[in-house]
N, CA, C and O of each residue as an XYZ file, in Angstrom:
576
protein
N     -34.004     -7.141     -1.370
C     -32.978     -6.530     -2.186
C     -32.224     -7.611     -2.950
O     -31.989     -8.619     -2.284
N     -31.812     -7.609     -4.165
C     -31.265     -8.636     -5.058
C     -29.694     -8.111     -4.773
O     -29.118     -7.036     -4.604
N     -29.397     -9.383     -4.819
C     -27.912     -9.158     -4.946
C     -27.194     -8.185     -6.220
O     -27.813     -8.156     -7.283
N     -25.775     -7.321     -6.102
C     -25.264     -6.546     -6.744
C     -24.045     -7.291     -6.854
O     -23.404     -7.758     -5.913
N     -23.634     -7.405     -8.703
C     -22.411     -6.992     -9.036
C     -21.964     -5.876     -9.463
O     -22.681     -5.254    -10.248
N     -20.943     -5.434     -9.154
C     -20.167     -4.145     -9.635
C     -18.948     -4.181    -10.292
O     -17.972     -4.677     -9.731
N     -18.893     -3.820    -11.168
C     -17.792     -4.102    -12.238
C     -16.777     -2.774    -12.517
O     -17.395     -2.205    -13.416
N     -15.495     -1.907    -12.239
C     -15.456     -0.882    -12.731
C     -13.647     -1.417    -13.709
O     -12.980     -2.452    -13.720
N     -13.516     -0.183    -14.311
C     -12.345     -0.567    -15.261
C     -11.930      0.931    -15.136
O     -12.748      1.792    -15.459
N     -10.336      1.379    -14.548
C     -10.176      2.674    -15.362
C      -9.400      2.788    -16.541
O      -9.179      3.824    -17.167
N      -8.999      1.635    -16.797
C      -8.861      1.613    -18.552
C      -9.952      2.217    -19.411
O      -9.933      3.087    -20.282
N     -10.889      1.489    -18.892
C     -12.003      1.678    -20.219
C     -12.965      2.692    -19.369
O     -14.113      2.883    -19.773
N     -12.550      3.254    -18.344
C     -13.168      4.277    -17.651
C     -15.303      4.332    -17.694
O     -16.108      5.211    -18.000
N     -15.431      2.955    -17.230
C     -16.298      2.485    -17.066
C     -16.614      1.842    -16.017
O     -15.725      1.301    -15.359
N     -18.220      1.747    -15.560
C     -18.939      0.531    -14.648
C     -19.673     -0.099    -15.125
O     -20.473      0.262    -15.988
N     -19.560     -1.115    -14.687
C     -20.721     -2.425    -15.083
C     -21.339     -2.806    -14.709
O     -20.987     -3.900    -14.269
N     -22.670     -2.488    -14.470
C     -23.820     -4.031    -13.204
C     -24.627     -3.856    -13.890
O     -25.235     -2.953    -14.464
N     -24.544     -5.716    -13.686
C     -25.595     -6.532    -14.573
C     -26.787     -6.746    -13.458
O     -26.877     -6.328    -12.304
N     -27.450     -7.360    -14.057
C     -28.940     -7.839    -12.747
C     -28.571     -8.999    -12.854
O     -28.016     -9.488    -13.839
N     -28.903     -9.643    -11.650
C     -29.068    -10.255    -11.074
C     -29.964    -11.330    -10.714
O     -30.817    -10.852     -9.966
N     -30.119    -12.292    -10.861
C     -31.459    -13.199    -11.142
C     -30.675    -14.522    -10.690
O     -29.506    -14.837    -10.909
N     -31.736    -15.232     -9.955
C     -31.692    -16.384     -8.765
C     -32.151    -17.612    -10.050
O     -33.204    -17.513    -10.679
N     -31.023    -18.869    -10.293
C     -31.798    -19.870    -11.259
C     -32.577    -20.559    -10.245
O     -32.693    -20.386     -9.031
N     -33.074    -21.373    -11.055
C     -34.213    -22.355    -10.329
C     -33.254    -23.390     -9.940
O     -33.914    -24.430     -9.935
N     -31.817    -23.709     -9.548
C     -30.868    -24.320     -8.892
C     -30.155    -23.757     -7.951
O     -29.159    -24.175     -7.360
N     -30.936    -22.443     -7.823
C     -30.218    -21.908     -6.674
C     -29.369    -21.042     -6.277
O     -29.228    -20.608     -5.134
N     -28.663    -20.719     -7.424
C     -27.348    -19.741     -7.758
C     -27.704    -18.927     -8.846
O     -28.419    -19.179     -9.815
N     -26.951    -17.681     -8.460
C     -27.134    -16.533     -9.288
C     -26.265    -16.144    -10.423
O     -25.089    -16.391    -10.691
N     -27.192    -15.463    -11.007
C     -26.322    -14.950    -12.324
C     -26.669    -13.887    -13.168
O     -27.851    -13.593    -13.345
N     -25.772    -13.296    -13.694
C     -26.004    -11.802    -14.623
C     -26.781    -12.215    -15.229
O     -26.625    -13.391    -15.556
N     -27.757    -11.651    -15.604
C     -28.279    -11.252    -16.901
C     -28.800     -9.899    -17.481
O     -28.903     -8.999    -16.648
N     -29.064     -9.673    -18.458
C     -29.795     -7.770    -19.070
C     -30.893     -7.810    -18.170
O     -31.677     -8.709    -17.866
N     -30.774     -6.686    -17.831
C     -30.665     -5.455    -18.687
C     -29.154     -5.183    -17.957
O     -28.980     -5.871    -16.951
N     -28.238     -4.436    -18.260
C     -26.932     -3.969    -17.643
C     -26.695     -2.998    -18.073
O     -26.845     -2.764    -19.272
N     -26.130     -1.905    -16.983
C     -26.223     -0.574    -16.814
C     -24.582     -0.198    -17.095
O     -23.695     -0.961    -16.713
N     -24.385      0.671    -17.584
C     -22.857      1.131    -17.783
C     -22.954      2.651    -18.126
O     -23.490      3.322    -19.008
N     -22.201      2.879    -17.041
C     -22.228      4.395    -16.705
C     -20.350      4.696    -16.640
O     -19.353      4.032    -16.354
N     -20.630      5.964    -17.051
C     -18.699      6.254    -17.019
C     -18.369      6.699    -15.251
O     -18.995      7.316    -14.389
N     -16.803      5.873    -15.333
C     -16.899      6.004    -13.805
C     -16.437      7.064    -12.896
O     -15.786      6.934    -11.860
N     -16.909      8.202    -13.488
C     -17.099      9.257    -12.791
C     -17.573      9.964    -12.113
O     -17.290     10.646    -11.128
N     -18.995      9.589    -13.222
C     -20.080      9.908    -12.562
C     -20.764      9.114    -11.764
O     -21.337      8.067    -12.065
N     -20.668      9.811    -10.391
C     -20.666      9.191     -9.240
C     -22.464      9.257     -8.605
O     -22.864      8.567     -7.667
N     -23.297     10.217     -9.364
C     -24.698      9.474     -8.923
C     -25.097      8.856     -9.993
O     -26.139      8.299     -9.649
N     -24.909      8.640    -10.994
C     -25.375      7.774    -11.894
C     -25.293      6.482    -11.676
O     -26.210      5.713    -11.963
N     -23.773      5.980    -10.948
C     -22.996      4.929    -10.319
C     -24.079      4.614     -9.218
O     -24.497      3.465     -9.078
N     -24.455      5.496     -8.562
C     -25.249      4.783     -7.223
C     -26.653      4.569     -7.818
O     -27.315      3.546     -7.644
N     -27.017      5.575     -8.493
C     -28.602      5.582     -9.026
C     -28.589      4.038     -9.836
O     -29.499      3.281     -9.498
N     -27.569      3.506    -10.929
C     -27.641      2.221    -10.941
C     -27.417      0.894    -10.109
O     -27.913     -0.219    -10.285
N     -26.649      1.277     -9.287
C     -26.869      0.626     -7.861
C     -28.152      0.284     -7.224
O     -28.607     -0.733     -6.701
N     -28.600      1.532     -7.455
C     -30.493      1.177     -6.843
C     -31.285      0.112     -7.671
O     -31.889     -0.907     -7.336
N     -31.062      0.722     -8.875
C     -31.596      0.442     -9.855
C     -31.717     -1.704     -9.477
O     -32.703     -2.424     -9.318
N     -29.897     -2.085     -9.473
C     -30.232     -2.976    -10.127
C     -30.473     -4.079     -8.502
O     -30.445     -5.307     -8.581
N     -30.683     -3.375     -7.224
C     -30.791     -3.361     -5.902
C     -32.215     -4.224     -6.042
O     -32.423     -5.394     -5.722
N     -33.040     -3.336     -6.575
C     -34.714     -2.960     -6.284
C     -35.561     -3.633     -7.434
O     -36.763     -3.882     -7.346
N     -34.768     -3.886     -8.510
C     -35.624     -4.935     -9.985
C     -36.187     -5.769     -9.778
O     -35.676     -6.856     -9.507
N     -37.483     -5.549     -9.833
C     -37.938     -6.876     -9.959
C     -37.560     -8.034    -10.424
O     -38.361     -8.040    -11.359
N     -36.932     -9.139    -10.556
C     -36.958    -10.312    -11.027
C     -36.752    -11.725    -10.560
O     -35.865    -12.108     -9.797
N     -38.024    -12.702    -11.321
C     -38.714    -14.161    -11.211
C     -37.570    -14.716    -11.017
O     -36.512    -14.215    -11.398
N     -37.700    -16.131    -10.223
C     -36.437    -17.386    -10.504
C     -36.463    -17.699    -12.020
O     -37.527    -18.065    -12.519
N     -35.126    -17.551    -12.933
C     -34.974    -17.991    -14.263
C     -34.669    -19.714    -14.650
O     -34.313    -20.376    -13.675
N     -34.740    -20.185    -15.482
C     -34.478    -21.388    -15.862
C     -32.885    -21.733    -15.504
O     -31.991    -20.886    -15.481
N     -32.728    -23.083    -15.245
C     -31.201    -23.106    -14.855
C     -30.738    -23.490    -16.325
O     -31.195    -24.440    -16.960
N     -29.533    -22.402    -16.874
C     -28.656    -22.845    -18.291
C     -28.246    -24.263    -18.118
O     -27.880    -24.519    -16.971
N     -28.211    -25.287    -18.991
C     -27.811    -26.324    -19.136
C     -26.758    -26.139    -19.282
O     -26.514    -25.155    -19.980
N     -25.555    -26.927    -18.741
C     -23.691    -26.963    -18.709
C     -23.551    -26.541    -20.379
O     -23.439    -25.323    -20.516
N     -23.540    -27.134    -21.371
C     -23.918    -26.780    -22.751
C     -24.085    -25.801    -23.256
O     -23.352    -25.327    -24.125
N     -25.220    -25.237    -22.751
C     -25.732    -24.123    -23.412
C     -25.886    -22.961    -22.594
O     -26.737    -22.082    -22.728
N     -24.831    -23.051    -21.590
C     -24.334    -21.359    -20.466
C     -24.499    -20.067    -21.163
O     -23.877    -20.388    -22.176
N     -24.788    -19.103    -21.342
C     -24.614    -18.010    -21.832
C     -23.732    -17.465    -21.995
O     -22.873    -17.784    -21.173
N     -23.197    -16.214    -23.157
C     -22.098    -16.022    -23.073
C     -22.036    -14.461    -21.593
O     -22.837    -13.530    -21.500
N     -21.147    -14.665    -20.939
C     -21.242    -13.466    -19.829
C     -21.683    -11.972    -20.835
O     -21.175    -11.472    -21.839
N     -22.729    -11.653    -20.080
C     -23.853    -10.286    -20.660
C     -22.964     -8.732    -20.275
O     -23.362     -7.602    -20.558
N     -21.912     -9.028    -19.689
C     -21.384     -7.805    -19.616
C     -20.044     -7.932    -20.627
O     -19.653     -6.765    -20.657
N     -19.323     -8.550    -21.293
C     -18.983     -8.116    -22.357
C     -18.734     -7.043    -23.264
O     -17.791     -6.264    -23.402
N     -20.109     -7.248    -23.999
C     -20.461     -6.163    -24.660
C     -20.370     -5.093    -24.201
O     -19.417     -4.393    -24.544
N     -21.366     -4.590    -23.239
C     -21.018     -3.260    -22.454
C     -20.061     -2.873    -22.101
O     -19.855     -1.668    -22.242
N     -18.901     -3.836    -21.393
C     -17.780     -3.143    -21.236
C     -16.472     -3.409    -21.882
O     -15.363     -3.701    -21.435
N     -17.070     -3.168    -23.380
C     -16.215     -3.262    -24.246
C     -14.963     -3.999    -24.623
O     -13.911     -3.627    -25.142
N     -15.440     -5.256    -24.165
C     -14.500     -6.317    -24.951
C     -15.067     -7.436    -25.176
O     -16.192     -7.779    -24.813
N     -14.077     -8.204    -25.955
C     -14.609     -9.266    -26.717
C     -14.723    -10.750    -25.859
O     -15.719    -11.470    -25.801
N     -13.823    -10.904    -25.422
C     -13.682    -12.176    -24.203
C     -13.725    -12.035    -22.610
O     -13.641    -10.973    -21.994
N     -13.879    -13.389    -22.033
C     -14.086    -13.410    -20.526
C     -12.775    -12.754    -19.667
O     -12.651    -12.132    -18.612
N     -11.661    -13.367    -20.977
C     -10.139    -12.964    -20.199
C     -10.122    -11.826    -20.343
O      -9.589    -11.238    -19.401
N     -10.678    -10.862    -21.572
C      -9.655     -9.671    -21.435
C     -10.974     -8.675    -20.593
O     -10.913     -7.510    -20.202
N     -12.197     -9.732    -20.514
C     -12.689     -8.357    -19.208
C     -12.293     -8.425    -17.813
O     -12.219     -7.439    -17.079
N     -11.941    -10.099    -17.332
C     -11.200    -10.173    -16.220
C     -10.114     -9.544    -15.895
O      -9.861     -9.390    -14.701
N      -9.415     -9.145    -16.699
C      -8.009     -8.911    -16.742
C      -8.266     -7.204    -16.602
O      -7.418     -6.494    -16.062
N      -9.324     -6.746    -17.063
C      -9.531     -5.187    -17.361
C     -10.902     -4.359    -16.060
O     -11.254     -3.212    -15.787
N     -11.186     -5.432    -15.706
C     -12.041     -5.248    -14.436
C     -12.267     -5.269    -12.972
O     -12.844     -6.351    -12.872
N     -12.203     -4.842    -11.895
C     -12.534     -4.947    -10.701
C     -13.903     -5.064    -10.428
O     -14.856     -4.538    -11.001
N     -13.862     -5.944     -9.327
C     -15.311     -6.403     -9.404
C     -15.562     -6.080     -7.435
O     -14.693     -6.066     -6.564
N     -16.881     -5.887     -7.316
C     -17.116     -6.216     -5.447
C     -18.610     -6.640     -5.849
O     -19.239     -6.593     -6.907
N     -18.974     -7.177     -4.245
C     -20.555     -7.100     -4.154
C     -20.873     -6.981     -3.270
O     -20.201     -6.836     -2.249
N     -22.576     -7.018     -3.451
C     -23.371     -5.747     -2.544
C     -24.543     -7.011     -2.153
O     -25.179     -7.339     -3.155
N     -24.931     -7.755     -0.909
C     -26.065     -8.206     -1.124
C     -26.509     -8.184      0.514
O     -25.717     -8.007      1.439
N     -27.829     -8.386      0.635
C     -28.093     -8.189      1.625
C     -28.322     -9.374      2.405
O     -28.851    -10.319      1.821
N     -27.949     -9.525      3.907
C     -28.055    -10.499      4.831
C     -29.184    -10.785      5.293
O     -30.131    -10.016      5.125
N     -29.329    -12.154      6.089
C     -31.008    -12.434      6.766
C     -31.112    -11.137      7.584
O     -31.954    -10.354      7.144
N     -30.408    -10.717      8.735
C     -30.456    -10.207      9.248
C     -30.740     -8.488      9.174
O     -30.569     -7.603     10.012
N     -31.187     -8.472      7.946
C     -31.176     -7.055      6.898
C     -30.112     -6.282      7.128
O     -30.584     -5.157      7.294
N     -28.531     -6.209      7.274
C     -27.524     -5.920      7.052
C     -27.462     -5.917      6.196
O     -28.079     -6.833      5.653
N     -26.616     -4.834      5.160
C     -26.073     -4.778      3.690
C     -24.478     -5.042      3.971
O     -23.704     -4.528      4.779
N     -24.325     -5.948      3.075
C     -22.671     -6.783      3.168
C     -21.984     -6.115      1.933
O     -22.747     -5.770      1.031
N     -20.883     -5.927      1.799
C     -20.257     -5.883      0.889
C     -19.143     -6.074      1.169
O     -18.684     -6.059      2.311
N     -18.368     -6.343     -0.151
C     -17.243     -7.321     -0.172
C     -16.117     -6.920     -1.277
O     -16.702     -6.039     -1.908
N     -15.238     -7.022     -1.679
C     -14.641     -6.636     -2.841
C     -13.757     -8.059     -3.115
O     -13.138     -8.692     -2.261
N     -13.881     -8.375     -4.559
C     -13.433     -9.895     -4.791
C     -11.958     -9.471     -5.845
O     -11.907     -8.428     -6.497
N     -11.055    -10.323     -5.827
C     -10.063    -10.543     -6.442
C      -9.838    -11.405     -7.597
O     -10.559    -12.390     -7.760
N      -8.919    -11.126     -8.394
C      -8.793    -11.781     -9.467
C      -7.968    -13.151     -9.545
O      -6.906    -13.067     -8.929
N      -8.193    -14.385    -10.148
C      -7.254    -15.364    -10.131
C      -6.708    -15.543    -11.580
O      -7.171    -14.999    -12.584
N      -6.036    -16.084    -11.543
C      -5.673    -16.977    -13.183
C      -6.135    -17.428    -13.851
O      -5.988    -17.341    -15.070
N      -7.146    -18.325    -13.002
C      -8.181    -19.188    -13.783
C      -9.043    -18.573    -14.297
O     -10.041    -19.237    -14.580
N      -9.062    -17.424    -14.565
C     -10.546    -16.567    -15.011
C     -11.452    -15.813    -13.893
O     -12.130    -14.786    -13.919
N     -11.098    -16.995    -12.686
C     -12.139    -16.340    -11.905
C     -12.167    -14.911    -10.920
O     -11.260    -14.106    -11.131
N     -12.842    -14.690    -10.210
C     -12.821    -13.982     -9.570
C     -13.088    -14.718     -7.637
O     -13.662    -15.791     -7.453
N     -12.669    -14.064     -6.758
C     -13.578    -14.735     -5.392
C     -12.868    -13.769     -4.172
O     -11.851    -13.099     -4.352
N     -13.581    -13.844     -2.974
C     -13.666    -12.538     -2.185
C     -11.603    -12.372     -2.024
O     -10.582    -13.000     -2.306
N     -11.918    -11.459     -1.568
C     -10.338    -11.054     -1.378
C      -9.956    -11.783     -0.252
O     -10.837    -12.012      0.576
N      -8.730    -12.230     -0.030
C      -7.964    -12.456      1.072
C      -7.672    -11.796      2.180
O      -7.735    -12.143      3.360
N      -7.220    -10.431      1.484
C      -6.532     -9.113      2.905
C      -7.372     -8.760      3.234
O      -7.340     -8.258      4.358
N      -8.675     -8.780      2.490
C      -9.783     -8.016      3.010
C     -11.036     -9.052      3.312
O     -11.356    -10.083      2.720
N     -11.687     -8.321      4.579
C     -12.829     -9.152      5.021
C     -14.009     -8.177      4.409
O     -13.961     -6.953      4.286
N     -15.187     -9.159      4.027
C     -16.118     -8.125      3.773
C     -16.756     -7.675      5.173
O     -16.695     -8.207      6.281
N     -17.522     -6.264      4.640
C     -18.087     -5.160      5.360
C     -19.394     -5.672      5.663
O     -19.845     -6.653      5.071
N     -20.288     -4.796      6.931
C     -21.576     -4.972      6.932
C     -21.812     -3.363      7.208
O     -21.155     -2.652      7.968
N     -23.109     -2.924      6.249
C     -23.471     -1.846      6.959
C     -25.427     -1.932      6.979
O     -26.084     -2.697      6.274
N     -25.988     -0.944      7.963
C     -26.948     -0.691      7.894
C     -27.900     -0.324      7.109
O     -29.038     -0.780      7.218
N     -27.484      0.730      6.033
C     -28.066      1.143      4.854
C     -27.390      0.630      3.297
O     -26.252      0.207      3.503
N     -27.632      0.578      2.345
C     -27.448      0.646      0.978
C     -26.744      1.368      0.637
O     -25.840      0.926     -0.072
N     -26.757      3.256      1.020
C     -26.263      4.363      1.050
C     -24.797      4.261      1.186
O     -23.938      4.426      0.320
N     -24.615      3.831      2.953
C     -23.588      3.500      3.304
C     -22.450      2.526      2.744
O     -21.296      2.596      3.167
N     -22.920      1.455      1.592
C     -22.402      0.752      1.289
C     -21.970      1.497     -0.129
O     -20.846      1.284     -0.585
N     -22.868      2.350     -0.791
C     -22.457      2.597     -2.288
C     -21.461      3.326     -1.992
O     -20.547      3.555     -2.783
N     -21.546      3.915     -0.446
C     -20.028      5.057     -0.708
C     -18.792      4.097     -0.487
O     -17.793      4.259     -1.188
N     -18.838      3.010      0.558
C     -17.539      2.522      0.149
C     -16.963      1.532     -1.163
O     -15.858      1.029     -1.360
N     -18.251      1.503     -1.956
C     -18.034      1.090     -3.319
C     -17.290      2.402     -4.362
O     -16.518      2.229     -5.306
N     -17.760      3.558     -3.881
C     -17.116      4.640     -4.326
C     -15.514      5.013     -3.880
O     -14.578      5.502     -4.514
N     -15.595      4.749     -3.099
C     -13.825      4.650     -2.374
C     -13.130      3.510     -2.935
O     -12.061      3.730     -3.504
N     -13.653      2.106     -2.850
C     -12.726      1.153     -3.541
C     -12.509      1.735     -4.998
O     -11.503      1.319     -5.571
N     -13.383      2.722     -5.743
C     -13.441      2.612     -7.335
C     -12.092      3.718     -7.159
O     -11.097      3.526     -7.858
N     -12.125      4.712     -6.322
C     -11.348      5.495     -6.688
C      -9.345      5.062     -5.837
O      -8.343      5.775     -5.783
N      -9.537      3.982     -5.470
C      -8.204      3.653     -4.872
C      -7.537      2.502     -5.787
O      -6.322      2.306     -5.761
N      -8.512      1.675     -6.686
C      -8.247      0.329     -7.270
C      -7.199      1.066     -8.852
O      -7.537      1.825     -9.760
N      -6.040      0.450     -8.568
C      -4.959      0.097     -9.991
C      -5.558     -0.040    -10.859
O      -5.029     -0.290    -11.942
């Protein structure tokens, strides 16, 4: 199972997940295809969940510091910069352990742009995928 980001906004009353792809340095990163579904609809939300769970995809080339990409969810979720999607987004993730546990986590926002796991909260482990999209469905519907 590839690792999941999840992106939702109820400003822009949207979700975001990008795929997921392992560089040839080791660390992961968005890239297309990226799915954006309105965040309501709540099997579309999981059905892209599967979706971007189960994709096939190769180790990619590692971006040179230089020539990084610009972040691929952007566009989709309708804005122009890194700040104003940070600022307009909640993010968690979904990836699976050696131990075939599904983890999930919900990450927080900093100043610096970034994002990284929450503080108050420890991430989750559950048994199924299932189990995990629903409490991705509960954080979407409790998050400011």
């Amino acid at each position: 199972m590839n690792p999941i980001t999840i992106y939702w906004s109820k400003a822009k009353n949207l979700v975001v997940i990008p795929t997921s792809a392992k560089t040839e340095a080791g660390y992961s990163i968005d890239i297309e295809p990226v799915t954006v579904v309105p965040l309501g609809d709540l099997a579309a939300i999981k059905s892209a969940i599967r979706l971007a769970a189960f994709r096939t995809i190769g180790v990619i080339p590692t971006p040179l510091r230089g020539e990084f990409p610009k972040p691929v969810v952007l566009k989709p979720g309708k804005v122009r910069s890194w700040s104003q999607f940070h600022w307009n987004y909640f993010v968690a993730h979904i990836n699976q352990k050696k131990d075939g546990t599904i983890q999930f986590d919900v990450w927080e926002k900093w100043a610096d742009g970034s994002y990284r796991p929450n503080s108050d909260s420890h991430a989750r482990s559950f048994d199924t995928l299932d189990e995990a999209m629903e409490v991705v469905i509960e954080e979407m519907e409790k998050s400011e």
